[in-house]
N, C-alpha and C positions, 0 to 999 in steps of 0.2 A: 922466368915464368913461375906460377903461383898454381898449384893443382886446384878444382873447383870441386868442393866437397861434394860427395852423392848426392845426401839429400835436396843441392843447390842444382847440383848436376840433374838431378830429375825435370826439372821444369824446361832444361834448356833441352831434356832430349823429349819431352811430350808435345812440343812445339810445332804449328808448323801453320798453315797461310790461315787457313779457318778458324785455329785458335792459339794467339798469340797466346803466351804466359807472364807478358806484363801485368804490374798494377800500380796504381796511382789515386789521383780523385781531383776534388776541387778544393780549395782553399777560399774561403769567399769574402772579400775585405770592404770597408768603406773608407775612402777615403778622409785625410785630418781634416779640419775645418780652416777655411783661408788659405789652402795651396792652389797653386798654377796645376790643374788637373796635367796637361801634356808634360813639364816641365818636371814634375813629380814623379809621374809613369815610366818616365825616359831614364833619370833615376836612378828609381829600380831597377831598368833592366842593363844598366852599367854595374849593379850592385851582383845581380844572378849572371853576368858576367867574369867577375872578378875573381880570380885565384888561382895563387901564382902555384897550389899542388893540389893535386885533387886526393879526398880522401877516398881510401879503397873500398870498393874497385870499380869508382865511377871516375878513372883514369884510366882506364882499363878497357880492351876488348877482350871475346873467345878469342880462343883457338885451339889447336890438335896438336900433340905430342908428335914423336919420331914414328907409333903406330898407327895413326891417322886417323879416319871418324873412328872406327871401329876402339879404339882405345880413350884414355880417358882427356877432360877436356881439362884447358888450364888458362889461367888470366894475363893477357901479358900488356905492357905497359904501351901506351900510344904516341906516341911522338910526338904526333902529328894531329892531336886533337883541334877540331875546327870549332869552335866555341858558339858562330852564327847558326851552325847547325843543330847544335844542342838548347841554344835557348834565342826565342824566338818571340815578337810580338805582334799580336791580333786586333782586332776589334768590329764588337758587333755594331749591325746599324744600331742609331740610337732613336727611340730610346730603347737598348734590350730588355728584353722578357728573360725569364728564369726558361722560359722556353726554346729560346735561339739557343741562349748558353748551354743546355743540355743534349742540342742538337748538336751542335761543335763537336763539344765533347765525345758523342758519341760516333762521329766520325773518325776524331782525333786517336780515339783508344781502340779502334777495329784495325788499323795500321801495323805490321811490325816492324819493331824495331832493328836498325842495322848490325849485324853484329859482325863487320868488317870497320866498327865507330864504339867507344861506349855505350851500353845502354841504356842513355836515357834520355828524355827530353823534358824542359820544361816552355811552357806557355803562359806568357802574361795577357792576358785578354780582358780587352776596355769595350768602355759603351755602355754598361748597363746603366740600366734608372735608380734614380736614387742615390747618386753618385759612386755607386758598386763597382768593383773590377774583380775581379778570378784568377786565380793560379794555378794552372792546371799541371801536374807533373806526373809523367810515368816515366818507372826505372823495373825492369826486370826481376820475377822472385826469382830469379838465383841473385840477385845482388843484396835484394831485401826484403823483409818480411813486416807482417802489420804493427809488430811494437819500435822495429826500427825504422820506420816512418812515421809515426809520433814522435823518437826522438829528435829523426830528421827535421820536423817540424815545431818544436821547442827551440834547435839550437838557431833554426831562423828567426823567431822571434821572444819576444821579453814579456814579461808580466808592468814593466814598465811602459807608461806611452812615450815617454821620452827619450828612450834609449833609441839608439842609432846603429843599423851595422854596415860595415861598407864592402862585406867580402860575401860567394857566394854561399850557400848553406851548406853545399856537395865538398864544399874547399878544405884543405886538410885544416887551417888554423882555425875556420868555425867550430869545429869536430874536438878540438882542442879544447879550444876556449871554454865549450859543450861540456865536455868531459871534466875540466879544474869545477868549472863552477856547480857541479852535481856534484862530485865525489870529491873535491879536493887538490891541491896542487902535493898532500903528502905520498907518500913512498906507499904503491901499490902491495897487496898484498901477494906474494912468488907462491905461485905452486905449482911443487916438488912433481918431478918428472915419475912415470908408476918406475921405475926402477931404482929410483934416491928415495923413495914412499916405503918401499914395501918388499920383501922375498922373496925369492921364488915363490913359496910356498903360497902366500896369501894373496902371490897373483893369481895361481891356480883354484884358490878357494872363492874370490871375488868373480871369478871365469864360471866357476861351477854355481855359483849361485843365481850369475846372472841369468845362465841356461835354464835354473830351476824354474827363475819365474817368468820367464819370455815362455818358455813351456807350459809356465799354468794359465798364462794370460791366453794363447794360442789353444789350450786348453779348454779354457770357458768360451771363446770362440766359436769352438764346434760344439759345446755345447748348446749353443742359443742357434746354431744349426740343424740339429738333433731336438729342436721344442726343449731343451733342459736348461737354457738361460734364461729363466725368470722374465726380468725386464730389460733383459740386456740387449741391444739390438745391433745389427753388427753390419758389414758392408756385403751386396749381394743380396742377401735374403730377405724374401720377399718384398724387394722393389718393384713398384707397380709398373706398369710404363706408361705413358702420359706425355702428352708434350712437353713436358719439362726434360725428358727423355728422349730425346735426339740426338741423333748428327747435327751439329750446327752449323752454321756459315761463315762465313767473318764477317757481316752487317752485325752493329750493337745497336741497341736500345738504351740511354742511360737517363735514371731518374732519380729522384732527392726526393728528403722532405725531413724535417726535426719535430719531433717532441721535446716535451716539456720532462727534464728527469723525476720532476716533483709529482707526477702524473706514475711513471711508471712506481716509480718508488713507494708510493702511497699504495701498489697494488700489492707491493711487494711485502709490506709490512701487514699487511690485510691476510695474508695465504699463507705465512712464514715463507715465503720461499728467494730465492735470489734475483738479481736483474735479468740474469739469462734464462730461467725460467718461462717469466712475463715476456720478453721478448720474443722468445722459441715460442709461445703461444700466441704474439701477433701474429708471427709468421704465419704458422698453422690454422688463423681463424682464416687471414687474409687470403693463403693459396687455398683454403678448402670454398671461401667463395668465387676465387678466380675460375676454380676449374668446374665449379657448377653455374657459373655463366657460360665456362665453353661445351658444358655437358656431357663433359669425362672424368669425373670427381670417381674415383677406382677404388671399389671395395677394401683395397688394400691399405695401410697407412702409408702415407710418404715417408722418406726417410733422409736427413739430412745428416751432413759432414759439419763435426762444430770442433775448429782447430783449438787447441790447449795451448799459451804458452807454454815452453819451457829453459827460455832463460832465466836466466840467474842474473839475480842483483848485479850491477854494475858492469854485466856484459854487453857493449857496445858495439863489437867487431863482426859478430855471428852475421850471417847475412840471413840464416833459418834457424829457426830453433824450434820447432813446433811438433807438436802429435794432435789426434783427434778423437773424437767422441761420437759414436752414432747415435743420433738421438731420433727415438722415435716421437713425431708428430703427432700423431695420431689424429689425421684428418678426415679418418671414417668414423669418429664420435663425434654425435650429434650435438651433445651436452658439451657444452663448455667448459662447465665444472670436472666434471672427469676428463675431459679431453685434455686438461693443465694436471690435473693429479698423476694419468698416464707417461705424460711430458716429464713431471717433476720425477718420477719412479727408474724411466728411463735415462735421465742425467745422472741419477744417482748412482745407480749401477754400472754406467761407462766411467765414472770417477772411480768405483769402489775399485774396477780394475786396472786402470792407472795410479792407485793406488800404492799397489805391489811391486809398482817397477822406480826405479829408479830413472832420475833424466838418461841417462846414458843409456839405461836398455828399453827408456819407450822411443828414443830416436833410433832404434834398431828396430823396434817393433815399427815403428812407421816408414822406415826403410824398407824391410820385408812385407808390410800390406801396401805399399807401394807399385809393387813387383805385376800383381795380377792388372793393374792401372796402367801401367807400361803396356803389356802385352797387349791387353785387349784395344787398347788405341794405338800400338803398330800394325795389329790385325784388320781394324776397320771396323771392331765388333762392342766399341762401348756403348754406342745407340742400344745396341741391342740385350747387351749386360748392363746395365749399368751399375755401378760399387750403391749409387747414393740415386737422391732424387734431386737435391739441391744444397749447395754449402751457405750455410747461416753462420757468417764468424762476428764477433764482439770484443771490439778491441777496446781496451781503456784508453782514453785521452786526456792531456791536460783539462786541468778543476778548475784550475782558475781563467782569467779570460786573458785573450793574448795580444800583444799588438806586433805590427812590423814597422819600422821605422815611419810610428805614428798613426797608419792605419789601424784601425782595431778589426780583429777576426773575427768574424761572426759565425762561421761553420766552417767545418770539414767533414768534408762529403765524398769516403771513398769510394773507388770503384775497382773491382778485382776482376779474377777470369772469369770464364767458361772452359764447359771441355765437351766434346762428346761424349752426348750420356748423359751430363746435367747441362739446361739449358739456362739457367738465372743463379745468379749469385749476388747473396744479399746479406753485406757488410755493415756495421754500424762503428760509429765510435762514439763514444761520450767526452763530452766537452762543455766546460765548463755551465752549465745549468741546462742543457739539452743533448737527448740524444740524438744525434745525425744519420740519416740510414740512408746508402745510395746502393741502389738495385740496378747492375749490368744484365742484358740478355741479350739472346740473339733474336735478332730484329725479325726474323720471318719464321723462327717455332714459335716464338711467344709474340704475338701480335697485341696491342692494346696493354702493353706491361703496364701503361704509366696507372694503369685501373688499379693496381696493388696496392698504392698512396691509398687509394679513399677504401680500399678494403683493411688496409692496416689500423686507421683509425675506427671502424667500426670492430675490428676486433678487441682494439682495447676498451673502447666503451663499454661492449660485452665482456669486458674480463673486473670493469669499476663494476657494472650491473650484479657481476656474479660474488663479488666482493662488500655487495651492498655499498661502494662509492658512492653509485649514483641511482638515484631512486626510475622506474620506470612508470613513466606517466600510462595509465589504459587508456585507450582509444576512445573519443566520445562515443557515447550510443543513444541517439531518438528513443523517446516512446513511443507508443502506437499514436497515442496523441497528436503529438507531432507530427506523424508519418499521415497521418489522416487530414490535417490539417495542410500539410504542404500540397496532399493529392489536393484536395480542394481548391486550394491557390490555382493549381494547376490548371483546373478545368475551366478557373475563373478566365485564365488568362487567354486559355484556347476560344471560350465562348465570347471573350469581348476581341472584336477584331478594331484595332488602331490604324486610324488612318496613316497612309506613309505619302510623305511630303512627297510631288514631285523634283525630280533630278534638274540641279540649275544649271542651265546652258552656261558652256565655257566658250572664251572665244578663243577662236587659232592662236597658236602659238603662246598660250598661258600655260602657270604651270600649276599641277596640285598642291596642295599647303598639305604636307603629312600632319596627319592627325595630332602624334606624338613632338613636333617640330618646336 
């Protein structure tokens, strides 16, 4: 048995029938030109079958120690793994819509996972138009996190259309093969255990320093609790509540859609500011118009959860490595313009203070703001506290474009949790010339999510507008002239009355010729 790290451990203990803590997405592929569509698809799913050791610890279930729930969880190897259970094949009626497939999905990922089985499953799902198929996979965040599922998904496919692989992507020799051809087949770099490192002495020094700044970070904390953090906005204060702020269900909602990276990029370079900037500020045009169509748009800013990597080069094993950034929205500013400078001030200052820490002590620091997460959703009480308003993560994805034995990939489109307390979570990854952004929610606090798509796009239009991108045309406007002259038309039309044709006898049983026919 293999102990399950806290930070991993957390998800499996916040877990329960309303809110799964898997995640996953879509992979969206077209088929090569000239194959047997069945004979190709079948395949595949002998290829996501295939492998004779699974890499860890999707070989693996939970389980409990000698002190039982109450103590700590630990991964143990399965024996007995049933491989029909894990990977499975679909298909919509045809011709599918982007619509069925999102429906699936969203059934597919309200489900929990067995954890008396591995967790994870994957779905190959056929039908679509255009000759499209989908790969739908979720695996547990205790198993994985958003950068190691871009890995997971490079070492599936190749930047070659050619290349062929025959084993599955979960399978320890992919993971392998993964690993030589990224970093090398040379001798990994050893590092020294902290007692072959270092002294007594400068353990106790590196102890007391790490306390210094987990204390000054925890520090400014309260102080942006106290009005004295500037721009720093933190978890807890002043979260509005809103429907985004519930208890949830376990019905999902899940929806897609890609931009053009050349689109956000162009804004990017207009404002000085980064990708997550421009993005954090679709968000924020987008939810500020959702909630003034449901006409609870709350004096207050929302406040979203925006996770940090914090791996390190060439770490492939970690199953989390992550901290996070409170960033204020600011979706009670009217102006665009400032509502993105607020956004920008507010990233800046949740950086400055991750700054001071080291990976080691902001994965403690996110351990310990953890803690109040746990509690208040063993309590029943994160509807009603909620830390956040909604999590906005952006994961980097392959640049270049990818194919899988032939297929070329045209998106991926993840999908992440919920929790009580936040009801939508909305991930994006970049990939190769577009951004891909899939929005999870709960099906009955957020009713009409899929409206988010076409308010996202008008947010960025308004962020090209406020960039001077894109010019805005005024609204025509009449003269009086005109206005006098139509009234005239007007009176003309009412005073000459047109004769109306009599109605042509139909005979029984004929039919009407629609108009438009």
């Amino acid at each position: 048995m293999r102990r399950i790290a806290m930070a991993d451990a957390g998800f499996l203990m916040m877990e329960k029938r309303q809110t799964p803590t898997h995640v996953g997405g879509i992979n969206l592929f077209t088929l090569p030109k000239g194959v047997n569509e069945q004979r190709y698809l079948s395949e595949l799913v002998d290829v996501l079958k295939n492998a004779d050791e699974y890499r860890r610890p999707f070989g693996e279930y939970v389980t409990t120690g000698a002190t039982g729930a109450v103590g700590p969880l630990y991964w143990e190897e399965d024996n007995y793994l049933d491989i029909e259970y894990h990977v499975r094949h679909s298909a919509l009626p045809k011709p599918g819509r982007y619509r069925e497939l999102f429906a699936l999905v969203s059934r597919l990922h309200s489900t929990l996972l067995d954890r008396n089985r591995p967790l994870w499953e994957v779905h190959l799902i056929e039908g679509l138009q255009d000759r499209q198929f989908a790969l739908y996979m979720k695996m547990h965040h205790a198993a994985i996190d958003g950068i190691g599922a871009m890995h997971l998904t490079q070492a599936m496919c190749s930047t070659s259309k050619s290349a062929r692989v025959t084993d599955s992507p979960l399978s320890l020799a992919a993971y392998e093969r993964y690993k030589e051809a990224k970093y090398g087949s040379g001798p990994r770099n050893v590092i020294p255990k902290d007692k072959e490192l270092r002294n007594v002495a400068n353990v106790f020094k590196e102890q007391f320093d790490s306390t210094a700044n987990l204390f000054g970070a925890f520090k400014r904390v309260g102080g942006a609790w106290l009005g004295r953090g500037g721009s720093l906005a933190v978890p807890w204060h002043n979260v509005p509540q809103t429907s985004l702020n519930t208890d949830v269900s376990g019905a999902r909602r899940f929806v897609a859609q890609s931009w053009e990276f050349d689109r956000i990029k162009a804004v990017c370079n207009a404002i000085d500011g980064t990708v997550n900037d421009v993005v954090l500020a679709m968000c924020s045009g987008a939810l500020r118009r959702y909630l003034l169509v449901q006409n609870e748009l709350p004096r207050q800013s929302l406040k979203a959860m925006v996770p940090v990597s914090l791996r390190k080069e060439g770490d492939l094993d970690s199953a989390n490595s992550v901290c996070f950034i409170t960033a204020d929205l600011a979706t009670n500013v009217k102006n665009p313009e400032k509502r993105l400078k607020a956004i920008k001030d507010s990233m800046v200052a949740g950086k400055d203070m991750l700054s001071h820490l080291s990976a080691r002590e902001a994965e403690i620091y996110m351990q310990l703001a953890q803690l109040p997460v746990l509690l208040t959703s063993a309590l029943g009480l994160a509807g009603k506290f909620p830390a956040f308003s909604t999590v906005i993560s952006n994961v980097p994805g392959p640049r270049k474009p990818l194919y899988w034995n032939g297929s070329s990939l045209d998106g991926i489109y993840p999908a992440s949790i919920v929790f009580d307390g936040f009801a939508m979570n909305i991930t994006l990854v970049s990939y190769s010339n577009s951004l891909d952004f899939g929005i999870i929610a709960c099906r009955r606090s957020l009713p009409q999510v899929q409206r988010l798509i076409d308010h996202l796009e008008e947010a960025l239009q308004e962020l090209e507008e406020v960039s001077g991108l894109r010019t805005v045309k005024p609204p025509k406007r009449r003269t009086v002239k005109t206005r006098v002259a139509s009234k005239a038309k007007v009176k003309a039309k009412v005073a000459t009355k047109k004769k109306v044709a009599p109605k042509a006898k139909r005979k029984p049983g004929t039919k009407v010729k629609p108009k438009n026919a």
